[in-house]
N, C-alpha and C positions, 0 to 999 in steps of 0.2 A: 504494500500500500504506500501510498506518495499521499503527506500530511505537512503542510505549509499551514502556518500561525503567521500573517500578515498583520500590519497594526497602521491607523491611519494618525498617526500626534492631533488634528487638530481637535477629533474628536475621542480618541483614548479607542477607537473602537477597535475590536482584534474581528478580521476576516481570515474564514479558512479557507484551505485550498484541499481536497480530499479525492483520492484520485486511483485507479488500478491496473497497476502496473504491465499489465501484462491485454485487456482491453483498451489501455487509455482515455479511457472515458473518466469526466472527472464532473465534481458537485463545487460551485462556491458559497460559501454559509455568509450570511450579516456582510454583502458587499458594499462599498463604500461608491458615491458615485466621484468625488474626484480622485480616489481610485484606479479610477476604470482604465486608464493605459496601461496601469502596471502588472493589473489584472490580466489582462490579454495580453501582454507582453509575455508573460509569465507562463499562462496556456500554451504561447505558441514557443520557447524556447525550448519547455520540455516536450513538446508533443504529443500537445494533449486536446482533446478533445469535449467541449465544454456541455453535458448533458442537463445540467440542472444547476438552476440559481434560486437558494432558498435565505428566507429572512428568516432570525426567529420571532418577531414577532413585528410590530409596526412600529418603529421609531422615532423617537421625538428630538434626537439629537444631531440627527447625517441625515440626508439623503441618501435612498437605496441607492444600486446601480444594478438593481435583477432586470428593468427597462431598458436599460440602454445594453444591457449583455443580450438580449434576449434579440434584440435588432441583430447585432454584432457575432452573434454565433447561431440565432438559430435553437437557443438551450430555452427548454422549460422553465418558467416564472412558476415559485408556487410560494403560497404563504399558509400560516396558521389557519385551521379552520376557524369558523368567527371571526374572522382577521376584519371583516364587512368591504372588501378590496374585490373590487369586480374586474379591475385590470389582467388580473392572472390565470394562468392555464389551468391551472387546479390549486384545490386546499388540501393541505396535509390533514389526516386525523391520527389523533391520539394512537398510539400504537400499530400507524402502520408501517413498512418499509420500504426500504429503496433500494434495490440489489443490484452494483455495477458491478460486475465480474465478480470478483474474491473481498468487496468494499459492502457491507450491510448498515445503511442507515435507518436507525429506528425512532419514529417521532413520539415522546413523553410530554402529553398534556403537563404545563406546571403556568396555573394562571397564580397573579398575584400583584408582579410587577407592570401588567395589565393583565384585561380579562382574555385574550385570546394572545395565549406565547407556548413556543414547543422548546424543551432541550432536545438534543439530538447524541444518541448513543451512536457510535461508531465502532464497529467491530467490537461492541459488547467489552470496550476494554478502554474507551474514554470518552468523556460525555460534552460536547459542546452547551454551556449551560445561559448565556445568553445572561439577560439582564436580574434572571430571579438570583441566581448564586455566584458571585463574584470571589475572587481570594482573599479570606478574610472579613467578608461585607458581604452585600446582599443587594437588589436592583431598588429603589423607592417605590413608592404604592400610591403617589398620593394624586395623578393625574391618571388619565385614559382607564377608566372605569379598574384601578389596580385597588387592591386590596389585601392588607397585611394579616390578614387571618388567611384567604387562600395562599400567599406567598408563603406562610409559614408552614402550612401544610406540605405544599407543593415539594420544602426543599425536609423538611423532615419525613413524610409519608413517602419520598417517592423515589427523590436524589440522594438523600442520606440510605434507603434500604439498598443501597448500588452495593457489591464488594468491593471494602475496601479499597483495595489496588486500582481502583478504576479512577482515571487520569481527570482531572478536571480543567478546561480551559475553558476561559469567560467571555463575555463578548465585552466588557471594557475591564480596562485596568490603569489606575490611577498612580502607582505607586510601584509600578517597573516588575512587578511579577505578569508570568509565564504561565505556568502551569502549577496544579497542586494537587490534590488527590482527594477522595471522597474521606477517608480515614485522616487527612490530616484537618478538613474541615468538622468532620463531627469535633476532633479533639480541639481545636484551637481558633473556629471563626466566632469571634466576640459576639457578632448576631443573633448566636443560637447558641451558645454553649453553656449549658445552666441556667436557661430560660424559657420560663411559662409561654405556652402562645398567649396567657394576658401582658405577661411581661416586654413581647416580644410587641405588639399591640401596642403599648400604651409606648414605648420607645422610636419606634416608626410613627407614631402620631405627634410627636415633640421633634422631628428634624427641623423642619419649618428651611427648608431647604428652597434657595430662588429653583423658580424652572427656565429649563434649558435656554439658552441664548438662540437655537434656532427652531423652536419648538412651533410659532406659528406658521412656520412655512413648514419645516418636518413633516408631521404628519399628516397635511393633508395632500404634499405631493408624495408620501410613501404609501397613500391609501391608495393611491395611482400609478404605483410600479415606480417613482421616484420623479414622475414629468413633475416638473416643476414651472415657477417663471422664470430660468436662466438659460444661458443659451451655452453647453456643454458639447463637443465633437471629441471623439478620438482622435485621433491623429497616425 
């Protein structure tokens, strides 16, 4: 398997590249759109062949680029079920998959940090976990119909029941980490670690955190595949 961790600095967001080696066929997870030449750059140096662009969930921070890949190669748009995004070729649901060759993507309902977001298990042995479970943190709750009782759920009932060993990469990171592990978050993300879901509740309701700096344009050109009002080309 070919497993690229791309990261965009202006919005902290990490895009994957996931791909099998041996069909060539490859998935990009949470694409960035000014991104996107590197992204297809990247496709085309290893020889790869771009079948599906998926979001985990509708963003309020970037603009996608599943729109503009989807021009650009030809690959399947898909988003969350509930996502309420009419622009895409299909919705994922809760537990189903995506088999490229010897590459098995499986989608886990985990609402919270809004009410329609999937993590994505990869080859049963690391989990793309997008805005609910971050390293050491966890996604906010407090816009796009998110809610910190289902978030709390989502990462104890669903992502913590993972084995151990299973790899955790997040779709932002603030503070220069990579990767971490289901076992090292049960033992040590301050979010959850020794806390009541009232607890966990009454701590996400006290962030009082600004929202995002592109968040009025964000989502309403990601509920559109990323079209936006800017005028973006590859090159």
């Amino acid at each position: 398997m070919i497993f690229r961790q791309l990261f965009d600095s202006d919005s902290s967001t990490y895009t994957y590249l996931i791909a099998d080696e041996d069909t060539r066929e490859a998935i990009l997870v949470d694409p960035v759109l000014e991104q996107l030449n590197r992204d297809l750059s990247l496709l085309t140096e290893l020889g790869l062949s771009l079948k599906y662009s998926l979001d985990t969930h509708v963003h309020a921070d970037h603009i996608t680029a599943i729109g503009k890949l989807r021009e650009n190669s030809q690959c399947a748009s898909i988003y969350p079920e509930g996502s309420g995004a009419s622009c895409v070729d299909r919705e994922i649901h809760d537990g189903e998959t995506i088999q490229l060759g010897k590459v098995k993507l499986r989608a886990i309902a985990t609402p919270g940090h809004t009410d329609s977001h999937m993590a994505y298990l990869i080859n049963d042995d690391r989990i793309l976990t997008g805005d609910v479970l971050f390293i050491r943190g966890c996604g906010r709750t407090d816009f796009q119909n998110g809610c910190a009782e289902n978030l709390y759920d989502s990462v104890i009932e669903k992502l913590f029941k993972l084995p151990g060993a299973t790899l955790v990469y997040p779709g932002h990171d603030y503070k220069g980490m990579t990767v971490s592990s289901i076992a090292e978050e049960i033992s040590f993300n301050p979010r959850f670690v020794g806390k009541t879901k009232e607890e966990f509740v009454k701590f996400m309701g006290e962030l009082n955190l600004p929202n995002p700096k592109r968040m009025m344009e964000a989502v309403p050109a990601n509920q559109n595949c990323g079209r936006a009002e800017i005028n973006f080309k590859s090159s």
